[in-house]
C-alpha positions in Angstrom: 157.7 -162.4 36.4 161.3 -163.5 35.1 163.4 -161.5 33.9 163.5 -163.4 30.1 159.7 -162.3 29.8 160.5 -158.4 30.1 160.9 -158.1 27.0 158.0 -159.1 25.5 156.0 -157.3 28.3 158.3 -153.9 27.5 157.6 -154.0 23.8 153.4 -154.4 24.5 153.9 -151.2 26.9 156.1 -149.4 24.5 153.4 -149.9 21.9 149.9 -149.1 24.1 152.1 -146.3 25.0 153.2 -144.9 22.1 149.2 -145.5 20.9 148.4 -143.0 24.1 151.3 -140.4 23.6 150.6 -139.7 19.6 146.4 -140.2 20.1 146.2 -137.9 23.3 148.4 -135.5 21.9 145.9 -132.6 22.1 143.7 -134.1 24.8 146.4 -134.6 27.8 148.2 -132.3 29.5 151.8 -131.2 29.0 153.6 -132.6 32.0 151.6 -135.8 31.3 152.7 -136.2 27.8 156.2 -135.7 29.8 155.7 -138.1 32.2 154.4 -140.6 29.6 157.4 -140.4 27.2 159.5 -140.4 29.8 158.3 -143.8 31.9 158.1 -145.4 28.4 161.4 -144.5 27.2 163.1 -146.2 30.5 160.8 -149.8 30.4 161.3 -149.5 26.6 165.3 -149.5 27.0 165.2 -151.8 29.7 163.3 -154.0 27.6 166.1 -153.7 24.8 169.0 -154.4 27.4 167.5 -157.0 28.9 166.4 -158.9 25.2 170.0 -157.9 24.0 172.0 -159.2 27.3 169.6 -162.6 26.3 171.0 -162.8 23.1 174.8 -162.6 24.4 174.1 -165.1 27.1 171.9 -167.6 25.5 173.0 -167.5 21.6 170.4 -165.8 18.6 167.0 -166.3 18.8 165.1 -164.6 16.3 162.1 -163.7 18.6 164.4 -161.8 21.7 166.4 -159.9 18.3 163.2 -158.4 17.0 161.9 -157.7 20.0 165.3 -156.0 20.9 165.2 -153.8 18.4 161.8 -153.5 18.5 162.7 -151.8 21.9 165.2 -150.1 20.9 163.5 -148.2 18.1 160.7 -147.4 20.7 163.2 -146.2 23.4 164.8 -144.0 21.0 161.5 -142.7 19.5 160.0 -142.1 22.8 163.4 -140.0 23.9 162.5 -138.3 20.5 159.2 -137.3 21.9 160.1 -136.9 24.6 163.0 -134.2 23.5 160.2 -132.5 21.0 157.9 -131.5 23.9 160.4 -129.6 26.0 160.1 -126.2 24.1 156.2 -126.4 24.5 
């Protein structure tokens, strides 16, 4: 895998992720919801680093941008989550 492809391969985990984390919300155990936000949250804000380091090194293209912030918005959603569980 090179490192331009993370992106795209962070974003598709962030979203099957985020699909498992929200769907098994009753059905999985606390530490795993844990463990799940918290895995996602750091591939999800690689993802964006590595899409928006991209952007500075190789000029705008539209597809690493959205997919940057596509990232990002993930990353800070699953950090959200993440966050939300701790009183349980």
């Amino acid at each position: 895998m090179q490192t331009r492809q993370f992106p795209f391969i962070a974003l598709g985990f962030g979203i099957v992720l985020g699909g498992v984390s929200v769907a098994g919300a009753t059905m999985l155990p606390l530490l795993t919801r844990l463990i799940v936000a918290e895995f996602a949250f750091f591939v999800t804000a690689i993802g964006a680093f590595i899409a928006f380091r991209q952007i500075r090194d190789h000029g705008m293209a539209p597809s690493h941008l959205l997919t940057g912030i596509a990232c990002a918005a993930l990353a800070l959603w699953f950090a959200l989550r993440g966050i939300a569980l701790w009183p349980l």
